[in-house]
C-alpha positions as CSV (number, residue, x, y, z in Angstrom):
1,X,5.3,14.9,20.3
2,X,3.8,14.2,16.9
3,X,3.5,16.5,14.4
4,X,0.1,17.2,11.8
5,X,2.7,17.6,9.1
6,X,1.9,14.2,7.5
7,X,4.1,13.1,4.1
8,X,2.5,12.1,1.1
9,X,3.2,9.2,0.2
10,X,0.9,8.0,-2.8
11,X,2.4,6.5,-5.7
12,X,5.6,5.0,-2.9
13,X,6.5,1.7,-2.6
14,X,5.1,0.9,0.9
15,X,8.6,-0.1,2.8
16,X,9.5,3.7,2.0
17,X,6.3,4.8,2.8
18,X,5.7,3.0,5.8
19,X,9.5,4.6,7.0
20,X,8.5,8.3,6.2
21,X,5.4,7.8,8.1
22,X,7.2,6.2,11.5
23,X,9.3,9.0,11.4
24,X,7.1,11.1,11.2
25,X,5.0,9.7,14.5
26,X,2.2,9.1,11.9
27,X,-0.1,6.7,13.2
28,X,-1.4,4.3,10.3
29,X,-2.8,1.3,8.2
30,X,-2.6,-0.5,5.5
31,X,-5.6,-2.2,2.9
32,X,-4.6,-4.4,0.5
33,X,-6.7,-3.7,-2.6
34,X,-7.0,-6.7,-5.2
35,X,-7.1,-6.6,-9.3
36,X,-10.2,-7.3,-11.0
37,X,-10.7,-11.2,-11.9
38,X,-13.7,-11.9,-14.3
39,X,-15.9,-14.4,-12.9
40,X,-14.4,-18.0,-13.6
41,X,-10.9,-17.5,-14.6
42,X,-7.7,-18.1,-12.1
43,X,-4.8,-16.2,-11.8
44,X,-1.9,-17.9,-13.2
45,X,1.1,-16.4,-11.9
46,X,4.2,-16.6,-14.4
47,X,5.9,-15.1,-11.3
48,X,5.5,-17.9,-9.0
49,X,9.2,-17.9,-7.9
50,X,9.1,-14.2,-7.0
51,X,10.5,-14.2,-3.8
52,X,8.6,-11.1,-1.8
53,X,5.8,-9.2,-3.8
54,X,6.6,-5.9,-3.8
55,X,3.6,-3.0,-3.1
56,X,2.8,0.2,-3.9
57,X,0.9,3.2,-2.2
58,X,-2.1,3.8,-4.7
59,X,-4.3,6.0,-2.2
60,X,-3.6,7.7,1.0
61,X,-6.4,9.0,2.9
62,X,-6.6,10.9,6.6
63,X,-8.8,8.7,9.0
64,X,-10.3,9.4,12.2
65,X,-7.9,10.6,14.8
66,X,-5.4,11.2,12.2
67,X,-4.8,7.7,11.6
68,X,-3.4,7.4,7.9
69,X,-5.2,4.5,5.9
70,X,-2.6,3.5,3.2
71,X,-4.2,1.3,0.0
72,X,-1.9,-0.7,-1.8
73,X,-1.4,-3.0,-4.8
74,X,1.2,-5.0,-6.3
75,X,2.9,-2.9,-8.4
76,X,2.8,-5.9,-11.8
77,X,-0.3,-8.1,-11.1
78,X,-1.0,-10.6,-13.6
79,X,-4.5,-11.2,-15.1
């Protein structure tokens, strides 16, 4: 049975939150939101050998049904 009791998880890294939610029974899904780029410049990432990019929960907001829409960012983008 699920419950209504749904964790916050703003401000988690999404593995974690994505793990509270499941256990939870919390239906969900996720939006990747993307940092501002001035028109004409390219993203040079220093990072480039970064093996997985690693995301965090920025909003969390309660959808129809009581689907959970999580947005996300990388937690260090480069500009």
């Amino acid at each position: 049975m699920k419950k209504d009791n749904i964790p916050d998880v703003t401000g988690f890294p999404l593995d974690r939150a994505i793990q509270l939610l499941e256990k939870q029974g919390t239906s969900y899904y996720v939006k990747k939101a993307l940092p501002y780029r001035p028109p004409g410049k390219v993203n040079k990432d220093k990072n480039e050998e970064r093996q997985s990019p690693a995301y965090r929960v920025i909003r969390q907001t309660k959808g129809i049904e009581g689907v959970v829409e999580l947005v996300i960012a990388l937690e260090i983008a480069a500009i």
